[in-house]
MIROFI-195532 format. One record per atom (N, C-alpha, C, CB): residue in three letters; z, x, y. Coordinates in steps of 0.02 Angstrom, whole numbers, plus 32768, in hexadecimal, padded with zeros to 4 digits. Glycine has a CB too. Layout:
AlaZXY;...
# end
This chain:
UnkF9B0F6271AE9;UnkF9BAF5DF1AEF;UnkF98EF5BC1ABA;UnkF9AAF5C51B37;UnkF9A4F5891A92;UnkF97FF5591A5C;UnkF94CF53C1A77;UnkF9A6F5221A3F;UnkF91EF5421A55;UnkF8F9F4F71A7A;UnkF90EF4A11A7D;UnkF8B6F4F11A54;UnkF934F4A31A68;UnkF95BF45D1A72;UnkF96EF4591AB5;UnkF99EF4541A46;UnkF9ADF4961AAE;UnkF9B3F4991AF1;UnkF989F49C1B3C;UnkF9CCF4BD1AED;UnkF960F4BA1B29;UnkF925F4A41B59;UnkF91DF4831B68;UnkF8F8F4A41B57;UnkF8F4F4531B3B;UnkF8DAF4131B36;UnkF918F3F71B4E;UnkF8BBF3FB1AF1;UnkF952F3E31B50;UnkF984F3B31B70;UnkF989F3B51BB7;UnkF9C7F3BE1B58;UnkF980F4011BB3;UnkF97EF3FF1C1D;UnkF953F3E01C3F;UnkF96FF4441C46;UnkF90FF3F41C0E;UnkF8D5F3D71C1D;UnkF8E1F37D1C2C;UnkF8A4F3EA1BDC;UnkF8E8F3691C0D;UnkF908F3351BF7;UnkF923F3081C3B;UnkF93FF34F1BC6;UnkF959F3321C5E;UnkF967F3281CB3;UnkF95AF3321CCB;UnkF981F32D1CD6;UnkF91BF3471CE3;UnkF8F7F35B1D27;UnkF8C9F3271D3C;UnkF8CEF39E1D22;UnkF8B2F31C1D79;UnkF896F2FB1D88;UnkF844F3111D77;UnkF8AFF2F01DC2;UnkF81CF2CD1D85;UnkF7D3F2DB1D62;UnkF7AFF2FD1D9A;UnkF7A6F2921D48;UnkF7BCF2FC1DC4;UnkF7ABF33F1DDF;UnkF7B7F38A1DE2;UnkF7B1F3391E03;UnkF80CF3981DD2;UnkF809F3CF1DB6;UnkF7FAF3C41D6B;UnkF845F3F31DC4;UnkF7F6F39D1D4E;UnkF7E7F3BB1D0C;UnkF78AF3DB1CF8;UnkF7FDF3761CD7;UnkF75FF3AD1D34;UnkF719F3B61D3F;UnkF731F40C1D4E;UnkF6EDF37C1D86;UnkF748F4171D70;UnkF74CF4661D97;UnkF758F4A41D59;UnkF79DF4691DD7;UnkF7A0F4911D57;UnkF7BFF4B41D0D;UnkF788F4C91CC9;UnkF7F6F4751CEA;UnkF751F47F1CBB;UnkF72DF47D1C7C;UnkF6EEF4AA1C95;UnkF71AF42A1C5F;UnkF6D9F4AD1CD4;UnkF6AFF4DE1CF0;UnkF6CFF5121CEA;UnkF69AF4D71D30;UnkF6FAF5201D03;UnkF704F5681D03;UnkF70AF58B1CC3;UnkF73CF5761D26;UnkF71AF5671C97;UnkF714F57F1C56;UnkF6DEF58B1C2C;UnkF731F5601C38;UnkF69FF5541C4A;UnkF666F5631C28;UnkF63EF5A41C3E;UnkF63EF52A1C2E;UnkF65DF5C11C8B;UnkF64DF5F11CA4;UnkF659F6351C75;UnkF669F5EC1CDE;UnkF68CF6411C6C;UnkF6B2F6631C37;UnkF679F6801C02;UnkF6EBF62C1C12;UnkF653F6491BDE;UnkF63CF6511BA0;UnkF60AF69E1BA4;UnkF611F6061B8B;UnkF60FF6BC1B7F;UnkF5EAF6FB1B7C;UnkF5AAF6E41B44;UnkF622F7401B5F;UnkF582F6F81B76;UnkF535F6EA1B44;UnkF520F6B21B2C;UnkF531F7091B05;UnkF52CF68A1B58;UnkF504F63E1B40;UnkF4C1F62D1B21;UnkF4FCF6191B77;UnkF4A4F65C1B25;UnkF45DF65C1B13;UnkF471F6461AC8;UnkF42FF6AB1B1F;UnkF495F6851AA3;UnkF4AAF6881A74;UnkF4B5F6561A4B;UnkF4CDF6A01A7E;UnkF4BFF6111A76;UnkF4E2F5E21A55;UnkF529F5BB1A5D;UnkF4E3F5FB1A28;UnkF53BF5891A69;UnkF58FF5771A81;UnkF5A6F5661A59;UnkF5A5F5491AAF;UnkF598F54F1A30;UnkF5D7F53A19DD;UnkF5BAF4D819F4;UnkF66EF55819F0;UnkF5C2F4B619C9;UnkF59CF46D19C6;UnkF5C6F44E19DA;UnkF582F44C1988;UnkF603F46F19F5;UnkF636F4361A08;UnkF62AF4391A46;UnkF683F43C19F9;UnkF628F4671A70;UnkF622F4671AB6;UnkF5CFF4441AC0;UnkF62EF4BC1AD7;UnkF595F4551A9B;UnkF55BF44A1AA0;UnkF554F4091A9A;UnkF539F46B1A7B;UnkF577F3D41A66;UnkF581F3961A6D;UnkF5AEF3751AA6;UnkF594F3881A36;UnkF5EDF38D1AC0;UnkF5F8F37F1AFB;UnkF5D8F3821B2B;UnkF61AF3911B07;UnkF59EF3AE1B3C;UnkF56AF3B61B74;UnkF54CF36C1B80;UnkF52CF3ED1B5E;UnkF541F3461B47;UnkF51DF30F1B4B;UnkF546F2E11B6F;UnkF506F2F81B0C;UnkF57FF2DA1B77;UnkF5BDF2951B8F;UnkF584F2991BEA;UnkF64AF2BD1B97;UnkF57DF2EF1C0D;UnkF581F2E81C2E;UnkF546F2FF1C47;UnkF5AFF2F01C38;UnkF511F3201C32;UnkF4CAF34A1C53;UnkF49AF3331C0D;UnkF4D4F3BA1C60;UnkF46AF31D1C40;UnkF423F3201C05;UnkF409F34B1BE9;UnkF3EDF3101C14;UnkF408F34E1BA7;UnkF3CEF3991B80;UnkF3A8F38F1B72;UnkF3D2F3C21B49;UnkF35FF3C51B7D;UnkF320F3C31B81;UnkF314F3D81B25;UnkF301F3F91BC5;UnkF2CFF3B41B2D;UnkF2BFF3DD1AE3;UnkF294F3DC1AEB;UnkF2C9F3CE1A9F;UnkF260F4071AAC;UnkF22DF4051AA7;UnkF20EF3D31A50;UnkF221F4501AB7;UnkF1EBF39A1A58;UnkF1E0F3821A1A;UnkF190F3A91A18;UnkF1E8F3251A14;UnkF18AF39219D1;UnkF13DF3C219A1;UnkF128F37F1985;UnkF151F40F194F;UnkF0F4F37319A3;UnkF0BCF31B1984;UnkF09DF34B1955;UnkF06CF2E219CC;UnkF0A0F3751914;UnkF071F39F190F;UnkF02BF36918E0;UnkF096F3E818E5;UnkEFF7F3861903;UnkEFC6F34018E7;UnkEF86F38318C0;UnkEF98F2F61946;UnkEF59F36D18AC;UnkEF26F39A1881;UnkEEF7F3C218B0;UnkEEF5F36A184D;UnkEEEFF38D18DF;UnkEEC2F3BF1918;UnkEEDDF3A7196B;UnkEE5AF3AB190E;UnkEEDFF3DA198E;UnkEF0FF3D419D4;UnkEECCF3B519E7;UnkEF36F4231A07;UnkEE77F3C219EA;UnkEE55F38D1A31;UnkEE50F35E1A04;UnkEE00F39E1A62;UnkEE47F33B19CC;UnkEE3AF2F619B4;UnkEE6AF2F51978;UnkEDE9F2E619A0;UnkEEA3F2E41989;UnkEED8F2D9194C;UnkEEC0F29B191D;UnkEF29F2C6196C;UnkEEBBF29618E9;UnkEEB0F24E18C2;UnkEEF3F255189E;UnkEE64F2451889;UnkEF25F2781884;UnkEF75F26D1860;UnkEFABF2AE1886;UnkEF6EF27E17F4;UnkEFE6F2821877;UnkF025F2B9189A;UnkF056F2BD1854;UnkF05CF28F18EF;UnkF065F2E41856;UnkF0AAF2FB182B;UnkF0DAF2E11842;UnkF0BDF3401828;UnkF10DF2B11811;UnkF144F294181E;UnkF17AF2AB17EC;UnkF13AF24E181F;UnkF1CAF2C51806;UnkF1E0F2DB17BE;UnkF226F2BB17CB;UnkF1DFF33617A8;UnkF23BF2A81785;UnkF289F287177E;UnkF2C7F2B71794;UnkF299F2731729;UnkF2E4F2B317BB;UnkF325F2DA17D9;UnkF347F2C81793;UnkF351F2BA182D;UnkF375F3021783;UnkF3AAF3021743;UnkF3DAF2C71743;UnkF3DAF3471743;UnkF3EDF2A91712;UnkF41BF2921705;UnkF458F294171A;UnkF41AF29716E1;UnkF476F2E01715;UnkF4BAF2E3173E;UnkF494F3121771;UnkF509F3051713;UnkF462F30F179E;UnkF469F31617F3;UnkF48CF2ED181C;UnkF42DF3111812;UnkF4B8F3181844;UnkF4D3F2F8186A;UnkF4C1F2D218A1;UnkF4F0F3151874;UnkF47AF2D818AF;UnkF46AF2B218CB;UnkF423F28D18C9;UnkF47AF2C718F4;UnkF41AF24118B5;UnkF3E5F21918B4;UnkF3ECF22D1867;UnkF3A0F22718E7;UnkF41FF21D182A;UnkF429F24117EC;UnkF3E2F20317B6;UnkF498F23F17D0;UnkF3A9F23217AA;UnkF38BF2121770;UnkF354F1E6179C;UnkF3C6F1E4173D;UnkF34CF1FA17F5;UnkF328F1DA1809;UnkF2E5F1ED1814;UnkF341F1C81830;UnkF2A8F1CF1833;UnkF25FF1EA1827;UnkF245F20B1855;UnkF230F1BC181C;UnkF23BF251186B;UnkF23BF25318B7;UnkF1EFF28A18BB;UnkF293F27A18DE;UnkF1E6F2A618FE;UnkF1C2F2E518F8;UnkF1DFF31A190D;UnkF18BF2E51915;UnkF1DBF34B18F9;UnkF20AF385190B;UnkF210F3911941;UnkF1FFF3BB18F6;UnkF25DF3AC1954;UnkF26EF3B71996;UnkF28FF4021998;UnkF29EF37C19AF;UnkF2B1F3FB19D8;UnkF2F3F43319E1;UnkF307F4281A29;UnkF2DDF48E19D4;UnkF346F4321A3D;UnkF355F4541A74;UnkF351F4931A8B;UnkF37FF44C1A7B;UnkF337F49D1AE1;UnkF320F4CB1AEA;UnkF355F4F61AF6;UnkF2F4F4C51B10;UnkF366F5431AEC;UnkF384F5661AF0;UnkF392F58E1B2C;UnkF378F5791AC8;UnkF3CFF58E1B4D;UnkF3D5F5B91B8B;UnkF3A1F6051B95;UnkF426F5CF1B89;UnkF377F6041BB1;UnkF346F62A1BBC;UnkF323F6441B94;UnkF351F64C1BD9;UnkF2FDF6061B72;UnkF2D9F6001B34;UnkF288F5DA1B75;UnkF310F5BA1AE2;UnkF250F5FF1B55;UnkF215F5DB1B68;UnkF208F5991B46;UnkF1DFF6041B5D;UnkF1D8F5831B59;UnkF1CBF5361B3B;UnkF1ABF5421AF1;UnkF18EF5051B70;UnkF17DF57C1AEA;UnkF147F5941AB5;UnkF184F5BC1A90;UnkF0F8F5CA1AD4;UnkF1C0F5E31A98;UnkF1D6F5E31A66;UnkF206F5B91A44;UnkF1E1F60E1A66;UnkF22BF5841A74;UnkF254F5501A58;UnkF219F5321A0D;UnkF268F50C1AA4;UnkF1E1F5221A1E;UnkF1A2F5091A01;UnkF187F52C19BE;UnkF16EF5121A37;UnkF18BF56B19C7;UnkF190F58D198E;UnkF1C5F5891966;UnkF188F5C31998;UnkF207F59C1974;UnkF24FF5A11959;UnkF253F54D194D;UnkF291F5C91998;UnkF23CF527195B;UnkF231F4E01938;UnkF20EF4DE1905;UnkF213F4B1195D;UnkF1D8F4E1190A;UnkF198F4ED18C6;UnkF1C5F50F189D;UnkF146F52318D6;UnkF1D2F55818A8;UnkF1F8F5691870;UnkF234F55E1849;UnkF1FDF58E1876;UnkF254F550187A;UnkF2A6F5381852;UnkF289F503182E;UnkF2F3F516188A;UnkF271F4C81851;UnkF269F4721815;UnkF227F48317DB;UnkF241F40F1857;UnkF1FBF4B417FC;UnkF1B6F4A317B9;UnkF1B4F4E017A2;UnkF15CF48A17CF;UnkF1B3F52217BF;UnkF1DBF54F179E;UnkF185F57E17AE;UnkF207F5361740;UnkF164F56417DF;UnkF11FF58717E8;UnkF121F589183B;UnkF0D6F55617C4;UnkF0DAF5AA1856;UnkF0E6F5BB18A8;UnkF0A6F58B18A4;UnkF0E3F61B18D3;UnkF08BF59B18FE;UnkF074F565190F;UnkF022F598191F;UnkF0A6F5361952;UnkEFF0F56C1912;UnkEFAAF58A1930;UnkEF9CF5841970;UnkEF70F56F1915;UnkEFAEF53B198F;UnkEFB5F52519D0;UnkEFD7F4FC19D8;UnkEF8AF51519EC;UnkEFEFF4F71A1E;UnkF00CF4AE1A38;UnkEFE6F4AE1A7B;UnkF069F4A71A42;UnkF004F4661A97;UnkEFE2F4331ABC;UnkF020F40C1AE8;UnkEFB6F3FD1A86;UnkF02BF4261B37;UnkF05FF3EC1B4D;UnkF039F3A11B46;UnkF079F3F91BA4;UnkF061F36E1B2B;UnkF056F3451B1E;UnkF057F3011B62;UnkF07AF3491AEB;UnkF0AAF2FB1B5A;UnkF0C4F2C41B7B;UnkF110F2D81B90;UnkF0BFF2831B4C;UnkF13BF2C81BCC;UnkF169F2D51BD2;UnkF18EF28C1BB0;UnkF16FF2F01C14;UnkF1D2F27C1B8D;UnkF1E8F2421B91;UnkF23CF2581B94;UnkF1CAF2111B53;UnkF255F2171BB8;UnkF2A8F1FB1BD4;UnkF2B7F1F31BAB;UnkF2C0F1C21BFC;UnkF2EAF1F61B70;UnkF316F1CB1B41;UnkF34CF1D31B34;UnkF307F1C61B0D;UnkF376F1851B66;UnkF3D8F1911B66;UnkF3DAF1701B29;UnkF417F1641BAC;UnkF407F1851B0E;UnkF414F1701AD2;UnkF46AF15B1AE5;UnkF3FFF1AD1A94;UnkF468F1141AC6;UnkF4BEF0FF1AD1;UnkF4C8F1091B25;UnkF4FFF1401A9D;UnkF4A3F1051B4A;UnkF4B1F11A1BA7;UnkF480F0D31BBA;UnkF482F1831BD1;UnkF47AF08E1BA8;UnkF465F0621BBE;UnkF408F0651B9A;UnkF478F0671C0F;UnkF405F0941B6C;UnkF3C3F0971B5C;UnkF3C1F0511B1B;UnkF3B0F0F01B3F;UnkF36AF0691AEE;UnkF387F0231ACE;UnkF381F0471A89;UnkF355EFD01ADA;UnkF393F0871A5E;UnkF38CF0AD1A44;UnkF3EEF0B71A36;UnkF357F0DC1A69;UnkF3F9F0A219EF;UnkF445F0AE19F1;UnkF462F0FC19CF;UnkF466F06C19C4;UnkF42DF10719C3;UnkF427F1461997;UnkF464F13E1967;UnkF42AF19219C4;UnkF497F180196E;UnkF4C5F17F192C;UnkF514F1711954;UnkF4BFF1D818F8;UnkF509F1461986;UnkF53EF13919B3;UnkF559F17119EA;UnkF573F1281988;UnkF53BF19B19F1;UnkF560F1CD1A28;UnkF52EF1CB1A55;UnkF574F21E1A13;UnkF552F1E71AA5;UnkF534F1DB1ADA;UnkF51AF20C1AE1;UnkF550F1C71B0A;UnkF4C0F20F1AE8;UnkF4B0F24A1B0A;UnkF46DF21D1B39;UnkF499F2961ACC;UnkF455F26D1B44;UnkF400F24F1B5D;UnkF3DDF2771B62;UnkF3F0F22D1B9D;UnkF3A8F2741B51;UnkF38AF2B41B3F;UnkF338F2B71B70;UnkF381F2B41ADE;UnkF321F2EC1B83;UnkF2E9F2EE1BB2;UnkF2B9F3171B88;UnkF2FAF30E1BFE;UnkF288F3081B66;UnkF24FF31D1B2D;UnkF21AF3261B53;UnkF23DF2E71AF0;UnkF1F9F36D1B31;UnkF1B8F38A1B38;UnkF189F3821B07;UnkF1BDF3C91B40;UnkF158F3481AFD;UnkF139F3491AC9;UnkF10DF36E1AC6;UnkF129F31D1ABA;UnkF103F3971A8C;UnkF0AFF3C21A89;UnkF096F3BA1A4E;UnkF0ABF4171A94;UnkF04EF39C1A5F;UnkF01BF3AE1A21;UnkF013F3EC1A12;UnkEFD9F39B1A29;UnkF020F3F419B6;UnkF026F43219A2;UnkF006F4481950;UnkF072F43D19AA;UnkEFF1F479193C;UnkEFCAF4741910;UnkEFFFF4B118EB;UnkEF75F47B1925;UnkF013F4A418B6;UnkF023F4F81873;UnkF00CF508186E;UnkF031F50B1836;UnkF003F5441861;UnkEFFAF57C1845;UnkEFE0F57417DB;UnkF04BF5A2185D;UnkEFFCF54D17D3;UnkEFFCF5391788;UnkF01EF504176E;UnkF013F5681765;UnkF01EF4E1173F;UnkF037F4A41719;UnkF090F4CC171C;UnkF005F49416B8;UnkF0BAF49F1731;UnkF0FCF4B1173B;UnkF11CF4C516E7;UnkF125F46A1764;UnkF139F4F816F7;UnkF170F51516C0;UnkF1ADF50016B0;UnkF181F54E16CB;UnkF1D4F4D916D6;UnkF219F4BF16CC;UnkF21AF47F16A9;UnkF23CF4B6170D;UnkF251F478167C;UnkF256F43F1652;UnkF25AF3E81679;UnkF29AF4501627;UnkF259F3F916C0;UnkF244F3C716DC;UnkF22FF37416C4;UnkF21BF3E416F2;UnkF244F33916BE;UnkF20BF31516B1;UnkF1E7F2F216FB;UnkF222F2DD1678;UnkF1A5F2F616E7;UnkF16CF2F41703;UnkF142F2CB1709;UnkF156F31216F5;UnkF10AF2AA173A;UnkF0C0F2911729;UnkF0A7F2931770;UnkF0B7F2401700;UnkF068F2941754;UnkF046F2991783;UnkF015F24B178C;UnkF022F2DD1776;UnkF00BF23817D3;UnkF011F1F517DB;UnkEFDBF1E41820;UnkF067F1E217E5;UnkEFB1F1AF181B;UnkEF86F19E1856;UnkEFB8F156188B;UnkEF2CF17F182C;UnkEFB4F1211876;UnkEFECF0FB189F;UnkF02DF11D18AB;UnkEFFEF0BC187D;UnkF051F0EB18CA;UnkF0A5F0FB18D3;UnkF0C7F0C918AD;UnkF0C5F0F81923;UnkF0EBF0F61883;UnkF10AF0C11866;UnkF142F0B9186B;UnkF102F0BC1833;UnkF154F0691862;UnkF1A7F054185F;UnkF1CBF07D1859;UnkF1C0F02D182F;UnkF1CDF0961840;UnkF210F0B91826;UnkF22DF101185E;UnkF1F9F0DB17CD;UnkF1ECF1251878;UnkF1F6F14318A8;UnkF23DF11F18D3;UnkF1B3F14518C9;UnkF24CF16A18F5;UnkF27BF1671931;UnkF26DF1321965;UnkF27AF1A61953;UnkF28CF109197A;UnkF26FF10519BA;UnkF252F11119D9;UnkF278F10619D4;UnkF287F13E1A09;UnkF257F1681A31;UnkF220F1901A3A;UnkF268F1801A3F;UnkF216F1B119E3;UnkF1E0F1E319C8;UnkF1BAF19E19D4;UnkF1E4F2111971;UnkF1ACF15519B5;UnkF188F13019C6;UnkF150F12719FB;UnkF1A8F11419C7;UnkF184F1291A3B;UnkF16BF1271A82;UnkF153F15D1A96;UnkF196F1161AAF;UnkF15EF1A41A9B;UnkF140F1DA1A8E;UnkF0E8F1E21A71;UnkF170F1F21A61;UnkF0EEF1E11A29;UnkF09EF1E11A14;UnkF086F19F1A20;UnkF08FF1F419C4;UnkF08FF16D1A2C;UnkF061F12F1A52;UnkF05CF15B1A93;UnkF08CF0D31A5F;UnkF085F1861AB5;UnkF055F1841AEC;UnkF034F1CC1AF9;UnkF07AF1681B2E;UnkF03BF20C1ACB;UnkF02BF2291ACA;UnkEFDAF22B1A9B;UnkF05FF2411AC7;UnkEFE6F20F1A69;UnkEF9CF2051A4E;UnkEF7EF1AC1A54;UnkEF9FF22019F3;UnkEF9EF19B1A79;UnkEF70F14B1A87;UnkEF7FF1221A44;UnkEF0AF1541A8F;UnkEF91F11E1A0E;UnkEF91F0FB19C6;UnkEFCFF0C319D8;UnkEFA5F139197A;UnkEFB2F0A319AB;UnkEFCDF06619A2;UnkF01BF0791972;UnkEF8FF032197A;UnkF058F04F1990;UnkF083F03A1956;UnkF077F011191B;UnkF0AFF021196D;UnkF08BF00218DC;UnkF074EFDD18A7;UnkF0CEEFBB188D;UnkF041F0191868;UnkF0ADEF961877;UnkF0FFEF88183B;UnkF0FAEFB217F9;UnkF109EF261815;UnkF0D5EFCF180A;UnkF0C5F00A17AC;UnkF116F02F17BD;UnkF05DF06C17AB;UnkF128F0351781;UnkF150F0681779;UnkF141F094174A;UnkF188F0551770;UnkF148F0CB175A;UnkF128F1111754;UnkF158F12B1711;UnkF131F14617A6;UnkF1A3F134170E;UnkF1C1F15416F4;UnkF1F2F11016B9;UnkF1E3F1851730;UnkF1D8F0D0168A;UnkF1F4F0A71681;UnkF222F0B81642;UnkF1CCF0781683;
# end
């Protein structure tokens, strides 16, 4: 059967069987750990919150005086060219310390000496929050941790390292390090 065809039956069922039907199919999936393909992983968001883990990484975890802030790419699909601190979603039976690592490394391209749970923070995005992000509905439930590299990052990344918060930051990363390291917001913009 096509997937068109699918999708059309789908199409007539009621939203309760279709809630049933779309379960049973996610049941199906072999090895989720693995990964679901970004289409289903972005549909997750219409309807369940995902946790992450963000990285404030600052110079020293007991008395931070600057954090690393780096520009998301241009064509990222999501928050494209915006100022954030590194994140990830956590992975189906993934620990918190290695989501944290496998962060450090994928964005700066180095591991971590330590981290630090920080702060937990809420952020719906497009779900009545005040954060419009890149127009799609999700919401996301963040683990902040103070965290220190291993070494000056390797990836072509752009970068700085920074004592206020500045404008240009995320939002939400905003509200996050104000309350994870106490600092003030500024109108500086960091990345002009």
């Amino acid at each position: 059967m096509a997937k068109e065809e699918v999708l059309e039956g789908l199409r007539g069922l009621s939203q309760e069987d279709l809630k049933d039907v779309v379960a049973d199919g996610i049941l199906l999936i072999e090895h989720p750990e693995e990964g679901i393909g970004t289409k289903l992983f972005e549909a997750e968001f219409h309807v369940v919150p995902q946790t992450c883990v963000e990285l404030a990484i600052v110079d020293k975890i007991g008395n931070p005086s600057k954090v690393l802030l780096t520009r998301r790419a241009a064509n990222d699909p999501t928050y494209a060219g915006r100022i954030h601190c590194p994140g990830t979603y956590i992975r189906l039976g993934e620990t918190t310390p290695a989501a944290l690592e496998r962060c450090a490394r994928r964005e700066l391209g180095v591991g971590l000496t330590d981290f630090r749970f920080a702060t937990p923070y809420n952020h719906p995005i497009n779900c009545g929050g005040d954060d419009p992000g890149d127009g799609r509905h999700r919401h996301t439930i963040g683990l902040v941790h103070l965290a220190q590299l291993s070494r000056e990052p390797t990836t072509q990344v752009e970068r700085r390292w920074t004592d206020p918060i500045p404008s240009d930051l995320l939002l939400g990363h905003q509200d996050f390090l104000e309350t994870a390291l106490g600092w003030r917001r500024t109108k500086q913009v960091l990345f002009g």
